[in-house]
N, C-alpha and C positions, 0 to 999 in steps of 0.2 A: 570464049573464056568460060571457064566451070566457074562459077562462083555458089559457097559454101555460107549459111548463117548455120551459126551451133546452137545458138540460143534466143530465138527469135520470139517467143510467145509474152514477154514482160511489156514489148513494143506493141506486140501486134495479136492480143488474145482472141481476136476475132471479127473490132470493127472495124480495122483499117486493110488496106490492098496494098499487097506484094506485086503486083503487076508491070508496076515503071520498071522494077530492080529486075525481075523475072524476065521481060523485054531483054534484058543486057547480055543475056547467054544464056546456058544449062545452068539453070538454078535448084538448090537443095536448100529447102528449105526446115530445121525440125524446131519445136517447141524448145527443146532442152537436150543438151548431152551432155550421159555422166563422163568422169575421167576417162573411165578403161573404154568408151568410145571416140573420145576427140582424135587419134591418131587414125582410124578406119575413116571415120567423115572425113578429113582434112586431106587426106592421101591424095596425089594428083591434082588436086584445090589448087587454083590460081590467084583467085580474091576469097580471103577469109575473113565474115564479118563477124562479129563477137559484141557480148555486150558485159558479162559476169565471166562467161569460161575463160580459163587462164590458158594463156598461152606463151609457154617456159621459150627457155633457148633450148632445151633439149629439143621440144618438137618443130620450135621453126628448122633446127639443123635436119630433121627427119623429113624435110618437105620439099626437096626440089625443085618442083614446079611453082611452088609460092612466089606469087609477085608483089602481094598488098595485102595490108592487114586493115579494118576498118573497123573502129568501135561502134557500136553502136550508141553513147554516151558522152556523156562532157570527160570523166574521168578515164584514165588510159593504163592505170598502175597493174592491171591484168595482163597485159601485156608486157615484154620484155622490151622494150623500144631499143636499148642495144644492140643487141643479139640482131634483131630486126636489123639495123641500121649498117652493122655488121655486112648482112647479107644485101645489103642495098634496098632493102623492102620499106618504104613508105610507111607508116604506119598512122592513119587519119585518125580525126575526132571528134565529135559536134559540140562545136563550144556553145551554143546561145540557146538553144530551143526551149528550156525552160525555164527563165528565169521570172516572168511575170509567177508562173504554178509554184516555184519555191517560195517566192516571197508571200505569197496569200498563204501559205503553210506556216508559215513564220507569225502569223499574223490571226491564224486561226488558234493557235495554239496560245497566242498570246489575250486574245477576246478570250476565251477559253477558262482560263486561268480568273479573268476579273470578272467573269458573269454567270460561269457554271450553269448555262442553259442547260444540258445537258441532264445534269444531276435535276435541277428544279424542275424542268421537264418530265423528268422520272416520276418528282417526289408527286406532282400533279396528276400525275395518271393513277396513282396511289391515293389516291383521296384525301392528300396532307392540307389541301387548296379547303377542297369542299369540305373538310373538319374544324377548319381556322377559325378563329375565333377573331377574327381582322379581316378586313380587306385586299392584306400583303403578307410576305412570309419570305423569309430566307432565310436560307442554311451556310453560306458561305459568306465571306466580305466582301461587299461590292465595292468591285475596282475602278476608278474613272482614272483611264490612261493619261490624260490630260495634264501636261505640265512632269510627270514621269522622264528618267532619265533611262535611254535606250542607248546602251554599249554594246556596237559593233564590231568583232574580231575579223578583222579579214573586209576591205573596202575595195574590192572590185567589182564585178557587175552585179552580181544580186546582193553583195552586203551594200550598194549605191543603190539599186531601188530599195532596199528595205527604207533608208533611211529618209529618202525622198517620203515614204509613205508614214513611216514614222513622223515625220515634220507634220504632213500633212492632221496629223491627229491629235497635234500641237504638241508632242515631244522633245520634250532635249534633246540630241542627239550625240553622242560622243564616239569616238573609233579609235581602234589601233592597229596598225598596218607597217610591220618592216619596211616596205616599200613605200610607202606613202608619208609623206613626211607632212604634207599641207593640202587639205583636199580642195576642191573644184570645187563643191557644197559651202556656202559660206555659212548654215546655217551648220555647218558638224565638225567638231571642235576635237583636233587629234591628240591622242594622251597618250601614256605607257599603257603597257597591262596591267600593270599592278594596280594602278590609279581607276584604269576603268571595274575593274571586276571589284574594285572596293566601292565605286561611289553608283553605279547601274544600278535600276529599279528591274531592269530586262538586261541579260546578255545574250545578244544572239550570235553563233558562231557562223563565219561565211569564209571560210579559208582555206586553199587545198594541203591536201596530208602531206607531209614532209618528214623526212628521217629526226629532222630536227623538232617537228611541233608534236610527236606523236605523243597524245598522254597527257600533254600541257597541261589541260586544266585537270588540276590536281587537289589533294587534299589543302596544300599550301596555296594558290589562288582559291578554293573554295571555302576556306577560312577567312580570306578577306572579305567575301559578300555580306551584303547584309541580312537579316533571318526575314525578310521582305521579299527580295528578289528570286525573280524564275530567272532560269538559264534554258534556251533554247537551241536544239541544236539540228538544222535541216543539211548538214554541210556532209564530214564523214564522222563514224562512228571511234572512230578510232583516237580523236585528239581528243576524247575523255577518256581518263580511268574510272572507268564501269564501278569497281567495288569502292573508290574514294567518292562517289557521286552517290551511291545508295546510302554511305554512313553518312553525308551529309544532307542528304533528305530523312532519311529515318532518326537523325538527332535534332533536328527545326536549326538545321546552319543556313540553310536556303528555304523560302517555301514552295516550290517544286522545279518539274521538270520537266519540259516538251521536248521528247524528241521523236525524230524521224528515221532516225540511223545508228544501226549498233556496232562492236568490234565485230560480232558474229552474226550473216545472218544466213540465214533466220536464226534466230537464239538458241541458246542449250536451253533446257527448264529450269535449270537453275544459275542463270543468268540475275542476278542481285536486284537488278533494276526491274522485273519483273513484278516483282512484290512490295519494291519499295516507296516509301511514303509522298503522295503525291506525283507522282511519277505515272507522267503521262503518254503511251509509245504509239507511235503511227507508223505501217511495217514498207517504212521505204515510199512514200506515193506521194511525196512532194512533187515531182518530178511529173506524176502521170495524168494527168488529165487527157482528154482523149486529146483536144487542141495543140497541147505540148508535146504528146507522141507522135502528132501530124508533123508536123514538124522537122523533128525527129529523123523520122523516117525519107521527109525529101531531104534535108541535109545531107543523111549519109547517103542516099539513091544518088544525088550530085555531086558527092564525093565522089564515088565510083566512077561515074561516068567523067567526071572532068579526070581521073586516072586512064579512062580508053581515052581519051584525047589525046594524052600525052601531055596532059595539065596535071601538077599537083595543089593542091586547096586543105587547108584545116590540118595539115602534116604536126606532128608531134615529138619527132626523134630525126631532124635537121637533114631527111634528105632530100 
């Protein structure tokens, strides 16, 4: 079997081993490939693993030999899973490997916001400390999350550990989930949307991208927040409207914003959210701890191989 990674270097920059997967046949491994490359690599390719590069139905129909497609990620929307399915080709996905790494990103970003080590830190290497005229000194409102109401969008596995850890920090916990009608959690009390993003102290979003949520939160749910609350968002970039999210930080409708994930990335420079007021961005690395790319990497190595079995596992477009 040839097997092909397009875009292997996000998983694997250099401390982890291609060797289990490289065992499984003629392996080709590259960091990255542009567009006007992926049809030359892919040619004759039997297992094509992907994690960002897109893979159309014009190029599965250009591939003959194609037998498997494997994400390298939770998400799969890079891939045409029809088309795929069309042709009989499997198309895998690693659903679990990071969701401990996302929710501490959730959660860094939320200390973050109430304690501003960061800043204070700075201000201390600046001599703001040793010029005081006190014993103590802050720049920012010190936030004690405690007793705080935490609105989670999206209650499957990592919006269910955030909340787990939210309790634990003695937080409210509140959610809304199309799917979920009465959670397992007796401590997380399920709402509409509307209700949650008006009464949260924290909304965090945990929900995958859909035709239907794309944009969602919008000028009109960002209007109902209060000028209190942050909105966090480790999930995709895309169920916010980027320029309704900068005029509601650079007007004090919200007071800020963590996120992890933008419409574009990496960003144009003139991306709104770049500049805009409290507006805090982390470029995609919820997800990457080395632990969680370990991971990672054996999920999809055993996707593969349970595919030479004549096993399918983690399948994503019903074949």
């Amino acid at each position: 079997m040839r097997i092909v990674v397009l875009d292997g270097y996000t998983l694997n920059p250099g401390d982890l081993s291609w060797a289990e997967l490289e065992a499984l046949g003629e392996c080709a491994i590259y960091d990255r490939t542009p567009v006007e490359l992926v049809f030359s690599r892919s040619v004759d390719t039997e297992i094509l693993l992907t994690n960002k590069t897109v893979i159309q139905k014009q190029l599965i129909d250009q591939l003959p030999a194609l037998k498997y497609i494997g994400v390298l990620a939770t998400g799969y929307n890079v891939v045409d899973i029809n088309a795929a399915a069309a042709r009989g080709i499997p198309v895998t996905n690693v659903p679990t490997y990071g969701t401990d790494s996302v929710v501490q990103m959730v959660f860094a970003h939320l200390l973050h916001f109430c304690r501003r080590i960061a800043e204070h830190s700075a201000g201390v290497r600046e001599s703001r400390w040793t010029n005081s005229n006190d014993f103590c000194y802050w720049d920012y409102p010190l936030i004690e999350i405690t007793d705080l109401t935490m609105g989670i969008v999206g209650l499957g596995r990592i919006g269910t550990a955030v909340a787990h850890i939210a309790s634990a920090f003695g937080m409210k916990v509140i959610a809304y989930d199309p799917m979920v009608t009465i959670s397992e959690m007796t401590d997380v009390e399920m709402t509409d949307l509307q209700s949650l993003f008006r009464i949260s102290d924290v909304v965090s979003l945990h929900c995958p991208l859909t035709r239907e949520n794309q944009s969602f939160v919008n000028d009109e749910l960002l209007g109902l927040m209060k000028p209190t609350t942050f909105l966090i968002n480790t999930s995709r970039g895309q169920l916010i409207d980027e320029s309704a999210l900068a005029d509601a930080l650079n007007n004090s409708i919200i007071a800020g914003a963590g996120l992890d994930v933008l419409v574009t990335e990496p960003p144009a420079s003139d991306n709104p959210l770049l500049t805009a007021r409290n507006c805090f961005i982390t470029p995609h690395i919820a997800w990457a701890t080395r632990a969680a790319r370990s991971r990672l990497m054996n999920t999809a190595t055993a996707n593969v191989k349970a595919f030479l079995r004549g096993e399918l596992v983690n399948v994503v477009n019903g074949i």
